[in-house]
N, C-alpha and C positions, 0 to 999 in steps of 0.2 A: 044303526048300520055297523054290521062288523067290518073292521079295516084291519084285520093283525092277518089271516090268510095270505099266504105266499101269493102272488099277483105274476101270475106268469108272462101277461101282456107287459110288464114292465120291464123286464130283464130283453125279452125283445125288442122294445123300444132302445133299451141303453145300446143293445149290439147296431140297430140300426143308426143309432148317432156315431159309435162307434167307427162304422164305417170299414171298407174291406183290412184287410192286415197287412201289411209290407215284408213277406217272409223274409226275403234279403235283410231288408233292414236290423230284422230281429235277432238275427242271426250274428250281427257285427255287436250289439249289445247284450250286456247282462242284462238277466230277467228277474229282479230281485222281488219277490215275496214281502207280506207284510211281518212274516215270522221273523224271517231274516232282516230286516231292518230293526224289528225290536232287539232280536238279539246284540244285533250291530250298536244299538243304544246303549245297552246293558254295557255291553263290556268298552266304549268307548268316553261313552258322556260324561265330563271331567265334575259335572255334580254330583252324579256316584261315587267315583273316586273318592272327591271331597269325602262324603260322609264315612266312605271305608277306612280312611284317615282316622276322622273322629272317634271311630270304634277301637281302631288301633292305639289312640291316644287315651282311651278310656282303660282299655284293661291294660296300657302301662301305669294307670292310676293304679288301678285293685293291687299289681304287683307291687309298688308303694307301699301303700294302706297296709296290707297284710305280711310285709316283710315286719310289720312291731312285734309281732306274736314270734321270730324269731331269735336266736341270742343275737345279740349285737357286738362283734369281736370285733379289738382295732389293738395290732400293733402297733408299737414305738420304739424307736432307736435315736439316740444320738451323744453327740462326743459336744463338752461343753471345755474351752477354756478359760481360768479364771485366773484374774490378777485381781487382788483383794489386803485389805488391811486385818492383820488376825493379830489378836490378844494371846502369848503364851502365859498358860494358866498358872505355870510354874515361876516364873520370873515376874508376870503381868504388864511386859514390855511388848508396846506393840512392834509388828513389822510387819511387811507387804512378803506376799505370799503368790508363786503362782503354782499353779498345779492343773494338770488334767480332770476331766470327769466323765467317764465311758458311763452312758446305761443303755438300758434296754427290755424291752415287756411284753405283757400281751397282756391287754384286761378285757372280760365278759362281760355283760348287762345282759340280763334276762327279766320282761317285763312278767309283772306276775299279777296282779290287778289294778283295774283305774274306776271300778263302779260304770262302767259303760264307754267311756272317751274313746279307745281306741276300737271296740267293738262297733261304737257307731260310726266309727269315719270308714270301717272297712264296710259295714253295710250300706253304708252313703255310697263309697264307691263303683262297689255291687250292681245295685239299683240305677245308677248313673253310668254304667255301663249297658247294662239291657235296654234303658231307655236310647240311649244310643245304636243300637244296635235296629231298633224299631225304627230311628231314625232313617236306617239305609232303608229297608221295606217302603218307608214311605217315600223317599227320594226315590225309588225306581218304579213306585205306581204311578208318584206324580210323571215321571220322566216317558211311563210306556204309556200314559195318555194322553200326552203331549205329542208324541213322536205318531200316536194313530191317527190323532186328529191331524196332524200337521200333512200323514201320508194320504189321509183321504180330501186332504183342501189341494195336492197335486192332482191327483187323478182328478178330481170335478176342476181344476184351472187347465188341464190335460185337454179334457173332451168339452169343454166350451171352446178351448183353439180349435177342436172339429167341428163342432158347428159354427164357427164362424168360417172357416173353410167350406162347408157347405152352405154357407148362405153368399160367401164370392161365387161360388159355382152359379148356385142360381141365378145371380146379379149379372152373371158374365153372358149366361146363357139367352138372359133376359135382354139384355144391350144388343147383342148380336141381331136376335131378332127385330129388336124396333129398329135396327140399320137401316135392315133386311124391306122393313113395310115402309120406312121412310125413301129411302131409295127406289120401291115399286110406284112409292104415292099415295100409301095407301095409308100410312099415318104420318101427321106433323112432324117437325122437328123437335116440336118440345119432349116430345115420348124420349127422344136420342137424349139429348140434355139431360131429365130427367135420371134414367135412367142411369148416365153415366155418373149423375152426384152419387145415387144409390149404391153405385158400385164403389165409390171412392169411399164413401164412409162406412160401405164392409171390411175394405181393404183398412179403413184406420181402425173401426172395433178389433181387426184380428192381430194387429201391432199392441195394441192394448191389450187383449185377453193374453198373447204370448209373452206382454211384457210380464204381467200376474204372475205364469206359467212358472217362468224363470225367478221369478221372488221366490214363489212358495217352494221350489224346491232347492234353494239358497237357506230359506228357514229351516227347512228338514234337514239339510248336511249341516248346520248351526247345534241343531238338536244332535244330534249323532253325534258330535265331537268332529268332525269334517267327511269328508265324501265317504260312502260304504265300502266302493270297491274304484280299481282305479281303472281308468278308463271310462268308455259311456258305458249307462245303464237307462233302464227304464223300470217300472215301478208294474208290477201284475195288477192290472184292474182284480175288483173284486164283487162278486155277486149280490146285489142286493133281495135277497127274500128276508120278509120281514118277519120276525122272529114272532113266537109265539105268544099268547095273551099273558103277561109278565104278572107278579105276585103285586098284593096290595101297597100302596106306602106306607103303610101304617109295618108289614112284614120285611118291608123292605131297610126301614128305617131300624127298626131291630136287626137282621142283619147285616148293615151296617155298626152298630152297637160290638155286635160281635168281632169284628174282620179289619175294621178300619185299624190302621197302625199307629195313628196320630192319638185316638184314644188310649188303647196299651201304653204306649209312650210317657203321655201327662200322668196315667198311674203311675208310674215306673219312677219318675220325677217328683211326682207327690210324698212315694214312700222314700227317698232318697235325703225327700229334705225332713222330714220326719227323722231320719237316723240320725242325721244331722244335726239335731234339737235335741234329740238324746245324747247325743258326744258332747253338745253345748253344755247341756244341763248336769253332766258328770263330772264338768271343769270345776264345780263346788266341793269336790269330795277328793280325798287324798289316790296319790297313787303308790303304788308297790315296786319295787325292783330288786333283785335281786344282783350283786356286785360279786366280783371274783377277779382279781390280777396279780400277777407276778411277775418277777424280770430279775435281773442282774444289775449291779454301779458299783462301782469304785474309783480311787482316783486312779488305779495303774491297775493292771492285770494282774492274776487272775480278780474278777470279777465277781462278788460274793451276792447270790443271792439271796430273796425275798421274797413274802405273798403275803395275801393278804382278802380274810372273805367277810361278806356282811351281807344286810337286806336295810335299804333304803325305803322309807317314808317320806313321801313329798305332799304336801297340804298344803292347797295356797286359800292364805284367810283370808287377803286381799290385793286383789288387782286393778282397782281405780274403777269398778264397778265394768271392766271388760266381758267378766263372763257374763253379764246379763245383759251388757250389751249384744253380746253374741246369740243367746237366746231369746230376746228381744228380734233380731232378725231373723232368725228360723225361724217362728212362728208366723213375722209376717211373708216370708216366702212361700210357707205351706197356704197361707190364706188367698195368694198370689196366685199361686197353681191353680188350687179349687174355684177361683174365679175365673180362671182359664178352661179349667174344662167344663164348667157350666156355658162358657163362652162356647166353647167347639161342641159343645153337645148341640146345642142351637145354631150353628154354622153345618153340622152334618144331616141334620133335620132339614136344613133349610137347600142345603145340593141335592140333596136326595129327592126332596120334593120337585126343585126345579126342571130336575133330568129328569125326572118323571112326566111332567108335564111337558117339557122339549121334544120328550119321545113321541108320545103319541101326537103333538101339532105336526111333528115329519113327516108322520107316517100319514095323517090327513091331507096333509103339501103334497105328498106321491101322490097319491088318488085324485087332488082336485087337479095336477099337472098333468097324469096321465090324461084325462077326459080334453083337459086346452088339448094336448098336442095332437089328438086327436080331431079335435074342431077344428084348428086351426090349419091341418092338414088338407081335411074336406074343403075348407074355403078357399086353400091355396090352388087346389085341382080346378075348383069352379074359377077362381079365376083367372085363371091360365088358360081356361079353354075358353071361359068369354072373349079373353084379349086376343088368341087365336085368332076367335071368331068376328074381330070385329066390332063385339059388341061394348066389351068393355073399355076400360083407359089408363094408362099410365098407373095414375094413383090408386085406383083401385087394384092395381097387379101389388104395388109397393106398401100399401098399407098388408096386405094379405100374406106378405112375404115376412114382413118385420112382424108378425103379430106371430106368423108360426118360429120364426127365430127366436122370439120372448118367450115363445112356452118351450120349446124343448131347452132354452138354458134355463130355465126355470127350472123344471125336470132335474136337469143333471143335479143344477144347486139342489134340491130339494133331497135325490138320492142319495147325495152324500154330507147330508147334512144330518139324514137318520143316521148314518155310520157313525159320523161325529158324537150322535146322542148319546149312542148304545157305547161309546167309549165313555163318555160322562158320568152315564149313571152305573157302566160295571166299576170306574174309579171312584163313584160318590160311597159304594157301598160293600167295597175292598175287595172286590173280585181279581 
């Protein structure tokens, strides 16, 4: 049986739950879209922020990192006074001495090689910036699939308040009547009784399903960073036609491969710590600098100065076995990673698959719900007209009524529960 074709009787069915529209009403509130709420996510949701932060903090790293490769200039100034014991060379009698001491300078450092050290922590930081940077991507797939599902569990907690409003209606309509024959004589009182529990526990499903109503759309202004806009609003239903016969998992799972951001990311991180291991591994080997300073000192003015240039060699033969302990941990970070993304390679195989198969049970729950509310319709007419007529009773009106109540909230659940899906599996596979 093909089930992917647009199902036109469904989208009628939803309007019919939906029920007439409140133009007034609508007109006092905003009508907000689901674009606009994503948007409204984007630039609100303080886990975004967060990770914009982290990116911001990452390339204050690289600025770091790659300010080595420039000179390193630092003046100095200062006035020293000294009261001191001096030996006169000439007599060799000591005596206390005080005197001034002005100086002042400027010295250079220019790194000039380290065998890797500083080339690696600027590509560590590099890398550890990009991966960051993936990280926002994937804070905002997670965040718009969050914020779709969250906008389609309002509207199906929306239009179950309506049909629980239409099944008071019924129950009300139905009470009146068995008044109506109990007052003629023409049925018992129990019908009245009856009926009247029936109607009290539509009236408490519809306290409950509006209790729902109002959570879920408390979790959605939670997601958004708080309310979209101020004042009321209400949320634009949306059309359910069921999208077309979607690609393999096997093609799906490859593009995932491709798009997901959490993959990119763990590379990003893998080669970071890699550079990492190479800066480690260059702390064994001498480094290079380049020296250059000059200034002015005396004990009184004028001030006579000085300079002075060279190239520095540093070699450390030993540090208490730190460098290898340093590379020692880079290596097992790198092996860390790679266990990581062999972990989320299996984690994305494994969503992919599942919203795969989520989908198409949805979209089987439409069709088998369509068909109930359809039955359950016909039996509701039959017996209404039995009870009309006499023929039938009480229980038989109230089984007929709850049974069409369970399939059109069935239905709703079901309709937006494919929506839900198709948000799953376009965020399983980086849409």
């Amino acid at each position: 049986m093909n089930v992917w074709p647009i199902r036109a009787a469904f989208g009628l069915m939803i309007l019919m739950l939906m029920g007439p529209v409140n133009s007034a009403a609508y007109a006092e509130e905003n009508i907000l879209t689901l674009d606009r709420i994503v948007e409204t996510a984007i630039r609100k949701n303080p886990g975004i922020t967060f990770s914009q932060q982290e990116v911001a903090a990452s390339q204050a790293r690289v600025t770091q990192t790659t300010s080595a490769y420039l000179p390193q200039v630092t003046a100095t100034t200062g006035y020293t006074r000294l009261n001191q014991w001096n030996t006169d060379v000439f007599t060799g009698k000591d005596f206390r001495g005080q005197y001034n001491d002005y100086q002042g300078g400027v010295s250079v450092s220019q790194y000039l090689y380290d065998f890797g050290q500083t080339s690696g922590r600027v590509e560590q930081s590099r890398y550890s910036l990009s991966a960051s940077q993936k990280g926002v991507t994937k804070t905002i797939a997670d965040t718009v699939r969050d914020i779709k599902k969250s906008y389609y569990e309002v509207l199906k907690r929306q239009n179950l308040v309506k049909v629980n409003q239409e099944s008071i209606r019924i129950q009300e309509e139905h009470l009146n009547q068995a008044k109506a024959f109990y007052q003629a004589g023409i049925r018992p009182k129990i019908d009245v009784t009856k009926s009247e529990t029936e109607y009290a526990n539509s009236k408490l499903n519809l306290i409950r399903a509006d209790y729902a109503y109002q959570s879920s759309r408390l979790d959605m202004e939670t997601l958004l960073g708080g309310p979209p806009v101020e004042g009321k609003y209400t949320l634009a239903d949306v059309p359910t036609s069921l999208s077309a016969e979607p690609l393999s998992v096997e093609s799906l799972v490859q593009e995932a491969g491709n798009h997901r951001p959490e993959i990119d990311q763990i590379k990003d991180r893998i080669k970071a710590a890699q550079a990492l291991l190479k800066s480690s591994q260059a702390g064994n080997w001498p480094s290079i600098t380049a020296n250059a300073a000059g200034g002015w000192e005396n004990k009184e003015y004028p001030l006579e100065d000085y300079w002075q240039v060279g190239v520095n060699i540093s070699w450390p033969l030993f540090t208490g076995f730190r460098t290898q302990g340093k590379i020692a941990e880079s290596r097992a970070e790198i092996d860390k990673l790679e266990a990581s993304r062999r972990q989320l390679e299996l984690q994305v195989l494994n969503e992919v698959s599942v919203s795969y198969l989520g989908l198409n049970a949805s979209i089987e729950a439409i069709v088998t719900s369509e068909f109930a509310v359809k039955q359950a319709q016909e039996n509701m007419e039959l017996a209404d007209g039995r009870y009309r007529n006499g023929v039938g009773n009480a229980i038989e009106y109230s089984d007929a009524e709850l049974a069409l109540t369970q399939a059109k909230s069935n239905l709703v659940q079901a309709a937006y529960l494919y929506h839900q899906q198709v948000a799953d599996l376009d965020h399983a596979v980086g849409r």
